[in-house]
N, C-alpha and C positions, 0 to 999 in steps of 0.2 A: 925116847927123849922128846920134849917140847921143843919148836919153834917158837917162842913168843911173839905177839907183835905188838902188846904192852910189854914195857921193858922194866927193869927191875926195881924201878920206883914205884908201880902199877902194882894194887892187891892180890891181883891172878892172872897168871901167864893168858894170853888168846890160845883156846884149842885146835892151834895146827901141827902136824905132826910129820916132820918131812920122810918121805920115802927114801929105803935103802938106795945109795949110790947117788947120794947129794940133790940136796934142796942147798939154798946159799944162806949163809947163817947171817944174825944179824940184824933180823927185822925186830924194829920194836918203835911203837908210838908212844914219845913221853907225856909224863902225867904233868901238868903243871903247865901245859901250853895247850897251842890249840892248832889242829890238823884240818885239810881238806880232804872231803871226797866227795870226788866226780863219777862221772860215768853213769849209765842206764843201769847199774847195779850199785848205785850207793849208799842206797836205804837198807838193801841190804845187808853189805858191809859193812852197815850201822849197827843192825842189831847184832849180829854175829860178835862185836865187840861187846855190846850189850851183856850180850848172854857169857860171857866169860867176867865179868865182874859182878859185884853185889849193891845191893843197896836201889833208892829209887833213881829213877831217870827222867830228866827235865825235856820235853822232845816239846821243840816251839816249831810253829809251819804256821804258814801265808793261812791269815782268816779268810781271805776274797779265794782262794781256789777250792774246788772240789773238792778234791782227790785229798784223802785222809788216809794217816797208818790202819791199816785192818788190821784188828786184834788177832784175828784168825792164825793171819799169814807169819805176827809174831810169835807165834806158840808154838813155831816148829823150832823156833830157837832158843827165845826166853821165855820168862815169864813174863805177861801183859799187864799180869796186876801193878808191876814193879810202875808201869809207865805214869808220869804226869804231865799231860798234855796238852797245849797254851797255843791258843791261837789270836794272834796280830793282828791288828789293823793296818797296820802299814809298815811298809820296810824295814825302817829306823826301828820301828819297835819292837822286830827279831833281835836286830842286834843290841839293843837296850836291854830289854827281860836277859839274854845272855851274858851280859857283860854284871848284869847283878846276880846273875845266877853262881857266875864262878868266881864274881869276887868274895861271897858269902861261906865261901868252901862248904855248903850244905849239901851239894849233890856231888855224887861221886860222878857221876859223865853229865853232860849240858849236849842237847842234840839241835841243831838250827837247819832245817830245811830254809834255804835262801831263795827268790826269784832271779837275786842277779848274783852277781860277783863283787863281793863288798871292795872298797879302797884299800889305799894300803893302810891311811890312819883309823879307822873301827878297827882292824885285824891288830894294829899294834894295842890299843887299847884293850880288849880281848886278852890280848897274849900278858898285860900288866895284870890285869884283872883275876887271870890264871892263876897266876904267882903270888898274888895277893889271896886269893883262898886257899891256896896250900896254906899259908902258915895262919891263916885263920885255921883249916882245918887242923892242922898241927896242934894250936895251943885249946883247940876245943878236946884234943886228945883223939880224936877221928882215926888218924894216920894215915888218909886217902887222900893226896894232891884231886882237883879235882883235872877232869879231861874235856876236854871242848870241843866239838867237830861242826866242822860247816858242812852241808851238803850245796854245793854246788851247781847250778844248772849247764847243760852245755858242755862245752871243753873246758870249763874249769877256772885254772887261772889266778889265784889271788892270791895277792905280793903278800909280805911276810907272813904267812903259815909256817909251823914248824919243819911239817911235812903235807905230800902232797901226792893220797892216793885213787890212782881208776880202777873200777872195778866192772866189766860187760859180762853175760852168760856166752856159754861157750855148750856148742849142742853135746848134750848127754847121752850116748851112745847106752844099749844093753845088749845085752844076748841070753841064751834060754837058760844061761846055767848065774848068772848075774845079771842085779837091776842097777846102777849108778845112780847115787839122785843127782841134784843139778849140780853142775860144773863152772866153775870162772875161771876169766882170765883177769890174776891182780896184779898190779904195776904201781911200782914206787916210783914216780917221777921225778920228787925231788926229797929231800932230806938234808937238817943238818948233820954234816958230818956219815951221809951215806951216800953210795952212788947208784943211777937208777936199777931198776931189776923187777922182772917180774917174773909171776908163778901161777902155774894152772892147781886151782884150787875144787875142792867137792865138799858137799857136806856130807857128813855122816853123825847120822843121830840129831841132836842140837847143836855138834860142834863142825869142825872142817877139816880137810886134810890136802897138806899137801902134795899132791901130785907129779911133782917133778918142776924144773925152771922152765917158762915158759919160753919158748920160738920167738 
């Protein structure tokens, strides 16, 4: 049986799969608002969502930095065709392209690599904007709320998210008779209507599995 972490408003469960003798039930990121994730793995955690739904994907990032999605590095999870990718000139205008992203309900996830930690008024606007492309998508007949996630720099941190998750790599052990691929540690920090938890996760294939409740 699946662990979801899209929940059951969401087109397709996330591929996590708890091992015998309990994982904590429960997790699920709803569609129709908008979530954080922090931590030095949450570009990751980004697309691992990615790759458990359909459809194209809106992924905005800082035009003034470098460092860009590697197509490569997506294609161990999804597919990179899916990606549509937009780059800012300035802050505001992450969360601007976003906020019209999901009030249009045309894309099923909206991905915002941020520099800082937006306020709490952009995140409630956002979370209106959310709400508002669900029943856009609704009456376009779609049936896909759209999802909206911040990535976060740093520790994170920003007031009204739905939810609010970390994600770090955690060392991936083998031996001669098994290879492990890479391993996380994920942490729900905060949620409505859940309390914190976290689980050591791996991937397997394009999907992931989990491992047991984390320490």
């Amino acid at each position: 049986m699946s662990l979801p972490i899209l929940n059951s408003t969401g087109p397709r469960p996330w591929g996590v799969q708890p091992m015998p003798g309990g994982a904590a039930a429960g997790i699920g990121i709803a569609r129709g608002r908008v979530h954080e994730f922090c931590g030095p793995a949450r570009v990751a955690l980004a697309v691992q969502v990615m790759a458990e739904g359909a459809g194209p994907v809106l992924w905005i990032c800082p035009g003034w930095q470098a460092e860009r999605l590697y197509p490569d590095g997506v294609a161990r999870f999804a597919d990179p065709g899916r990606l549509i990718c937009a780059r800012a000139r300035r802050p505001e205008d992450i969360l601007w392209a976003m906020e019209e992203a999901l009030r249009s309900g045309a894309v099923p996830l909206v991905v915002a690599e941020l520099s800082a930690v937006p306020g709490l008024t952009p995140v409630r606007r956002l979370n209106l904007a959310a709400e508002a492309g669900a029943e856009a998508a609704h009456h376009a007949g779609r049936g896909v709320a759209p999802l909206g996630l911040l990535l976060t720099p740093g520790e994170g941190g920003a007031a009204g998210v739905e939810s609010r998750w970390r994600m770090r790599p955690l060392p991936s052990g083998s031996t001669l008779l098994e290879e492990r691929g890479p391993v996380w540690h994920l942490a729900r920090e905060r949620g409505r209507g859940a309390v914190p938890a976290a689980w050591r996760l791996r991937r397997e294939g394009r999907g992931a599995v989990l491992d047991g409740v984390a320490e």
